[in-house]
RODOTI-541620 format. One record per residue (C-alpha): residue number from 1; residue in three letters; x, y, z. Coordinates in steps of 0.5 Angstrom, whole numbers. Layout:
residues N
NUM,Ala,X,Y,Z
...
//
This chain:
residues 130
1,Unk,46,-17,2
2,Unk,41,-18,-4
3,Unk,34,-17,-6
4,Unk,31,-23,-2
5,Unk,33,-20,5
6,Unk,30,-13,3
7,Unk,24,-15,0
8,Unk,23,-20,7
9,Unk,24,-12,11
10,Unk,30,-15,14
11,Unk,34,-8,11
12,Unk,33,-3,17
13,Unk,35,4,13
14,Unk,35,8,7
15,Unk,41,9,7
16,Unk,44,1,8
17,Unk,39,1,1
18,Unk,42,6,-2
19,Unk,49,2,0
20,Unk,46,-4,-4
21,Unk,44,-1,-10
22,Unk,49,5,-10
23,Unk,43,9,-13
24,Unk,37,12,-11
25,Unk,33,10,-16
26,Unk,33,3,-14
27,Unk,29,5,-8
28,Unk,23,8,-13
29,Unk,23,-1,-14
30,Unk,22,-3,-8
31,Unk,17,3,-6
32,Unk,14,-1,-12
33,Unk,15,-8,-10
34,Unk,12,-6,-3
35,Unk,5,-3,-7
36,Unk,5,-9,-11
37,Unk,5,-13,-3
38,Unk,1,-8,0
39,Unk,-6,-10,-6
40,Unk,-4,-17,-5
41,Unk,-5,-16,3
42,Unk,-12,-12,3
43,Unk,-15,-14,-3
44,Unk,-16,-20,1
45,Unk,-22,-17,4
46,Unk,-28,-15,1
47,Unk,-30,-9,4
48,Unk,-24,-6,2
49,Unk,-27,-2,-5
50,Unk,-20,1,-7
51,Unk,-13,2,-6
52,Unk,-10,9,-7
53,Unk,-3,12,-7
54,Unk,1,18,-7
55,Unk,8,19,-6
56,Unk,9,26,-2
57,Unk,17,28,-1
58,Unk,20,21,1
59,Unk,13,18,5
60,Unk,8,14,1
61,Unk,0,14,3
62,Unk,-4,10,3
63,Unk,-11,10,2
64,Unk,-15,5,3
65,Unk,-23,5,1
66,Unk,-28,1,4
67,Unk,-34,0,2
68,Unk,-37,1,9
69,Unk,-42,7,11
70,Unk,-39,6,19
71,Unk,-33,3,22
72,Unk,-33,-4,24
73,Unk,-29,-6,29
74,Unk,-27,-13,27
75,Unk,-26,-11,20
76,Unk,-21,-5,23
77,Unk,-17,-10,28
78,Unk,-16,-14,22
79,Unk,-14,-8,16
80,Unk,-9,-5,22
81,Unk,-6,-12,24
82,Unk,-3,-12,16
83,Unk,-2,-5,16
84,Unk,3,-7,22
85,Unk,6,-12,19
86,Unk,8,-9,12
87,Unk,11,-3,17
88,Unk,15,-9,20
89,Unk,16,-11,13
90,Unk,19,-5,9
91,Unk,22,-1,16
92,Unk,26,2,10
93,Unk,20,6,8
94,Unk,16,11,11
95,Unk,8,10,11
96,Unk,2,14,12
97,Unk,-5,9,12
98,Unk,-12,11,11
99,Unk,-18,7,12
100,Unk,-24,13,9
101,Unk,-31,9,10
102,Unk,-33,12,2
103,Unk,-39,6,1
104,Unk,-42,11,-4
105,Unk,-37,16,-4
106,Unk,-34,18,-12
107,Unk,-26,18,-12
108,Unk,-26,25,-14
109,Unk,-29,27,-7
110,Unk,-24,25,-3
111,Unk,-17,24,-7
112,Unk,-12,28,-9
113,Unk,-11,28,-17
114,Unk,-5,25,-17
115,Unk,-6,19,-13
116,Unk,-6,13,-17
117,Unk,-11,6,-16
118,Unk,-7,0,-16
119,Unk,-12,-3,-13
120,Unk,-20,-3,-15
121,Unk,-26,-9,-14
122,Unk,-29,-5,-20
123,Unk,-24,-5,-24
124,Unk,-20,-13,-28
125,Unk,-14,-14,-27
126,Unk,-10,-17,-33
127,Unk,-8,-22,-29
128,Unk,-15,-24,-26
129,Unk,-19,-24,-34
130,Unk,-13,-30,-36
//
């Protein structure tokens, strides 16, 4: 088994993860890797303005931001098909998503202090001035 395989989702449980690396810091490595999937998916909506994340004993949640005063029907169907497929993708791992409307909401209104951005429209990624 290699990294390939689980980064597809093809590992069904944390503890044929922890088979495969032997420690159990190897699975904070995926939980990354999966953040980094998880930007990459829904940045690609413009409505969504950003993306949190903190991690509460082994669950990771998600809020994802979007800068809508009322929830759209459309824009949903679309946000929880890629929220399905990344739970399908990383099976391994235990999610909560959320989807707040905050069009004009600061972050300190509605997010724990310890949730960090790792994705933001206001904000340029390193990758994106290049």
């Amino acid at each position: 088994m290699d990294l390939t395989r689980i980064y597809r989702g093809l590992v069904e449980s944390k503890v044929e993860l922890e088979k495969v690396f032997g420690e159990k810091e190897e699975i904070i490595y995926l939980e990354e890797l999966t953040l980094l999937i998880i930007e990459q998916e829904y940045s690609r909506y413009e409505k969504v303005k950003s993306i949190y994340v903190q991690k509460y004993r082994a669950e990771l949640q998600v809020q994802v931001l979007l800068s809508i005063d009322e929830y759209n029907d459309e824009l949903m169907e679309n946000l929880l098909d890629t929220e399905y497929d990344i739970r399908k993708r990383f099976s391994c791992l235990t999610f909560t998503f959320l989807y707040p409307p905050v069009r004009n909401v600061e972050r300190e209104d509605i997010m724990h202090p310890e949730a960090r951005c790792i994705f933001s429209r206001q904000e340029k990624k390193l990758w994106q001035i290049m």
